[in-house]
Each structure stands twice: as C-alpha cells, then as structure tokens.
N, C-alpha and C positions, 0 to 999 in steps of 0.2 A: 294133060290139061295145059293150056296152052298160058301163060300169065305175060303175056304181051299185053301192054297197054295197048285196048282198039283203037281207030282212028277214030271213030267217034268220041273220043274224050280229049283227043290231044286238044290242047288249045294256044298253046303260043311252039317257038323253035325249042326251048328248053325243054319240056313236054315229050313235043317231036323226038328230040335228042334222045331220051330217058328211054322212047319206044322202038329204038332201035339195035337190032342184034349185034353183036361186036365180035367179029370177025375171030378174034383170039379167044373170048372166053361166055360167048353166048349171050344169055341175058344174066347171067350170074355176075356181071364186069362187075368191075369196083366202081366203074366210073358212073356207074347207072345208080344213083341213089335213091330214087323213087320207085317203090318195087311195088307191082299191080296185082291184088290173088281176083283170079277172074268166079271161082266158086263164090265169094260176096262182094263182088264189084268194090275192094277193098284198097285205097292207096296210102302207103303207108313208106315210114322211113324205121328203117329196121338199123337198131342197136344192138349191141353184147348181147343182152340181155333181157330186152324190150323193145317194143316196136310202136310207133308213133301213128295215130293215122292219121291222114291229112284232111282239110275242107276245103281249101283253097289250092292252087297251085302254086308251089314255091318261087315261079318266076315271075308269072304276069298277075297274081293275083284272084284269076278268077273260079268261082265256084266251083268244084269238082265234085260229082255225084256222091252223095252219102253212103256208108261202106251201110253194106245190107250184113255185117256178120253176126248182130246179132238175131237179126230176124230169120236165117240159114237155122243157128241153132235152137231155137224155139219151134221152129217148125219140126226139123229132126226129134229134139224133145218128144213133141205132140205123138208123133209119128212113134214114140219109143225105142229109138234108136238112140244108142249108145256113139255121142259125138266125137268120141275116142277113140271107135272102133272103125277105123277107114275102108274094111272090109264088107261091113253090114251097112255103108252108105249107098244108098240108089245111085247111079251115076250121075240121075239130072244134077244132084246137087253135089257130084263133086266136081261141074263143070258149071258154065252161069247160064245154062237150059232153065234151070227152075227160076232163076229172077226175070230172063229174059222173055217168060211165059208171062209174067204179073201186067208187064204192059199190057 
C-alpha cells in the first residue's frame, strides 16, 4: 500500500513537500510531518502515542478531504470482519479501491 500523498490532494509547496520521497529515508523521513494512510484517505500528524487528523492543510489553510476511517471501519464491521485482523481484510480495503469506488 502505497501512502504517498496523491497529486490530487496536494495543494500549496508545503503539501508538495510532505509528498515527496526522501532520498535517505523514504517516506518514513522525520522531515515529512504530515503522514497520508491511503486505506481511509486519512491525513494525520502522528505523535508518541497519538496521532492528530487533520482538516485543513497546515501550510496554506486549505480544505483537505475528510479521512473516511471511520466509515472503512463500519463497513468492515457490517461485513463482519474483524478490523484487527489484517489478514481477513479484502484487499480493496486495505488499499483506497473501496473509497475510490464510492465516487
């Protein structure tokens, strides 16, 4: 699963910045503080111990798509799938096939 911020989200160079691979340490860099899970279209700023999600972009302000995670898990739910178990999840939804379907 690919967790690159798409191009279609970027919105200002900060953005840009955040979506791009770093040469020495991938997308894992320290420098890249806004991490994207592409399974619920989810932007978030990840802590010790907690992780933040965002609505806006931290640089220019603007909208940034609503993280679909809990709507991921609800549907798993439904489906009776145990969201725990990464094993027993369909692929669509461990990649963003299943959101990318709803449009």
């Amino acid at each position: 699963m690919s967790n690159q911020i798409p191009e279609e989200f970027i919105c200002c160079d900060g953005m840009r910045g955040q979506s791009k691979k770093c040469s020495q340490h991938s997308f894992e860099c320290p420098d890249n503080v806004v991490k994207y899970k592409a399974n619920s279209r989810s932007f978030y700023l990840e802590g010790v111990n907690a992780a933040y999600i965002l609505s806006f972009c931290p640089w220019c302000g603007e909208k940034i798509p609503e993280s679909l995670h809990d709507q991921r898990i609800d549907i798993l739910e439904k489906l009776g799938i145990d969201v725990f178990d990464e094993a027993h999840i369909p692929e669509e939804y461990k990649t963003d096939t299943w959101w990318r379907m709803l449009k």
